[in-house]
N, C-alpha and C positions, 0 to 999 in steps of 0.2 A: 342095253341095246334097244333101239323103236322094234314096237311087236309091228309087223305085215299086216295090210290091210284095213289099218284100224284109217276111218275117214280119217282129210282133213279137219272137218266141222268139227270133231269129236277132239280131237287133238285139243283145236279152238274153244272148247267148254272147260277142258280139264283147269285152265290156271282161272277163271271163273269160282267153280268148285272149289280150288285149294283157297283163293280171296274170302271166301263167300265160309270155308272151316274157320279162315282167321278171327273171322268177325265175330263168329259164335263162341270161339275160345277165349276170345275178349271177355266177352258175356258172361264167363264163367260155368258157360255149359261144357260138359263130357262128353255127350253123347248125342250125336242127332240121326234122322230121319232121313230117308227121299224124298219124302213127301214134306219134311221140313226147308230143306235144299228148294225143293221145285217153290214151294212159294216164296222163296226169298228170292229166285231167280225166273220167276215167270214162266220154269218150263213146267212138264208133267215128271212126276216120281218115278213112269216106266219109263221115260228118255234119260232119267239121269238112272236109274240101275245097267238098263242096257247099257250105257254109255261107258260105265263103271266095268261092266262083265267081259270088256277086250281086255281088260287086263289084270283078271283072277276075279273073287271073289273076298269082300273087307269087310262084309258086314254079314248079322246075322238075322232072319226068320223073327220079328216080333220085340228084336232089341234091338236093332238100328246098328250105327258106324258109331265107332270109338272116334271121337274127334282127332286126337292126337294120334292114333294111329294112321288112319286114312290121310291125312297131311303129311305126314311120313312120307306115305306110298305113292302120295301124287306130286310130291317133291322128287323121290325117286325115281319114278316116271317121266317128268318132266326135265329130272338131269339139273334140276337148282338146289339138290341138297348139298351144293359147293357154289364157290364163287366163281365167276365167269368175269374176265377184262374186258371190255368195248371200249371201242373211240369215236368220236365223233367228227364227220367233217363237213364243215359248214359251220359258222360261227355269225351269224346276224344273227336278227334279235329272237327267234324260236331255237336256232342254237342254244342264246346264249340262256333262253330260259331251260333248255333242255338240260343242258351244263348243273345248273343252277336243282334240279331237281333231285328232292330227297329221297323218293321213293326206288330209287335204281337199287344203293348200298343197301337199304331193308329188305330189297329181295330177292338178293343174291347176286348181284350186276355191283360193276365197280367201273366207273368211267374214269381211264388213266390217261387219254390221248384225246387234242383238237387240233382241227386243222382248216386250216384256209389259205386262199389264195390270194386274198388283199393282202399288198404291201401295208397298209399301214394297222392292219390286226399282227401282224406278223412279231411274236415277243412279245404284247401282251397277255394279259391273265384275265382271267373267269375263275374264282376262286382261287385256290390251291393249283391250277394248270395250267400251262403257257401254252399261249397258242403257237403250233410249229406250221411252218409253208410244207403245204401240199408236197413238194418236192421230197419230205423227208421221209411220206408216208415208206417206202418199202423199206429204210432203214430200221423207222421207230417199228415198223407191224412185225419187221421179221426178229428184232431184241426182245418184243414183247410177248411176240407168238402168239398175236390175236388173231382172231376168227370171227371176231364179230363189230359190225359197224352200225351206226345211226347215221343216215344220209339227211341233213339237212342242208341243201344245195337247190340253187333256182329248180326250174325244170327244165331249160334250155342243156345245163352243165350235167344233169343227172346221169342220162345212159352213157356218158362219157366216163363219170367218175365211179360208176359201178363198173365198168369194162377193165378199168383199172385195178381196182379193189378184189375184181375177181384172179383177174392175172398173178397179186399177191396173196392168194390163199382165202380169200375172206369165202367164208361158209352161209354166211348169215346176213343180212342184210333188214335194218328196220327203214324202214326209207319213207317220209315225210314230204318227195319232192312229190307234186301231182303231176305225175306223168308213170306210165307203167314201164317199167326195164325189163327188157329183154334178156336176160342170165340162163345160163346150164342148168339142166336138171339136176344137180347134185346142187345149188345155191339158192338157198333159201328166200324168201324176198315176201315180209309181209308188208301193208301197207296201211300208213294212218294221213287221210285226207281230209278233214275238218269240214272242207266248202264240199266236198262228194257227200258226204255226211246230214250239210245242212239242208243242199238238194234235194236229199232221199225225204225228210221230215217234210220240206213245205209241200211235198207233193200231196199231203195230206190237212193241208189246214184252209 
């Protein structure tokens, strides 16, 4: 169960954190630091123990965090020590690279379902999955019992197809379109916008 309280930003560092154990387990390291973590991630060692302390205590006094332990715990935490189904709908060409991406199945995400509403995407394939017409979404979402969606949709179509999505259950929402959606408090909605992104950068050069 989500512990009370704990910011959203803090939420937002945790899968950071668990990336950031992977790399060093690669490495052949056991054991690291806060003060290890912060300079691999640019913060300070007291923002990453505090950050750490909403949700127990993993390490100890002068010997650091057990690597394999603490990835455990922030797997546990995060609810990806199991695999989760997503679907995606929108199928142009960030679609179809999104489709197309290996990184979901390594961590813990399995994309079973695509959908669109071009007639002539309609039956074909992106790897391994047929693309199904929009229309099927509340048959295929509710045989599947998914909960979790990647919005790859203009941004004219978005708050449309998220009003939708929500009326079928969908809990979660990764959404790509650049436009912000309006959803229920209980519906999750992070957002990745590449051009918001490169905005924020040139505003410094």
């Amino acid at each position: 169960m989500p512990q009370k309280n704990v910011p959203a930003i803090v939420v937002g560092r945790l899968p950071l954190y668990l990336r950031t154990l992977q790399f060093l387990k690669n490495e052949g390291k056991r054991v690291t630091s806060s003060q290890e973590l912060a300079e691999r991630l640019g913060l300070t060692s007291a923002q990453i123990r505090k950050d750490l302390s909403y949700f127990g205590e993993f390490g100890k006094q002068g010997t650091g965090y057990a690597i394999e332990f603490l990835e455990e715990q922030l797997r546990g935490i995060l609810n990806v020590n199991r695999q989760w189904n997503v679907f995606l709908v929108g199928v142009g060409d960030l679609g179809r690279a999104l489709a197309h991406y290996r990184g979901f199945q390594a961590n813990g995400f399995r994309l079973v379902a695509l959908f669109d509403n071009a007639p002539k995407k309609i039956g074909g394939k992106v790897g391994d999955l047929t693309i199904h017409d929009t229309s099927a979404m509340p048959r295929v979402i509710a045989e599947k019992k998914l909960r979790i969606a990647i919005l790859a949709v203009p941004a004219e179509s978005a708050q449309a197809v998220a009003e939708q999505l929500v009326g079928l259950g969908v809990r979660a929402i990764l959404n790509y379109a650049p436009v912000t959606l309006s959803v229920p408090p209980k519906v999750k909605v992070y957002y990745i916008d590449p051009v918001a992104a490169l905005q924020g950068m040139t505003y410094y050069l």
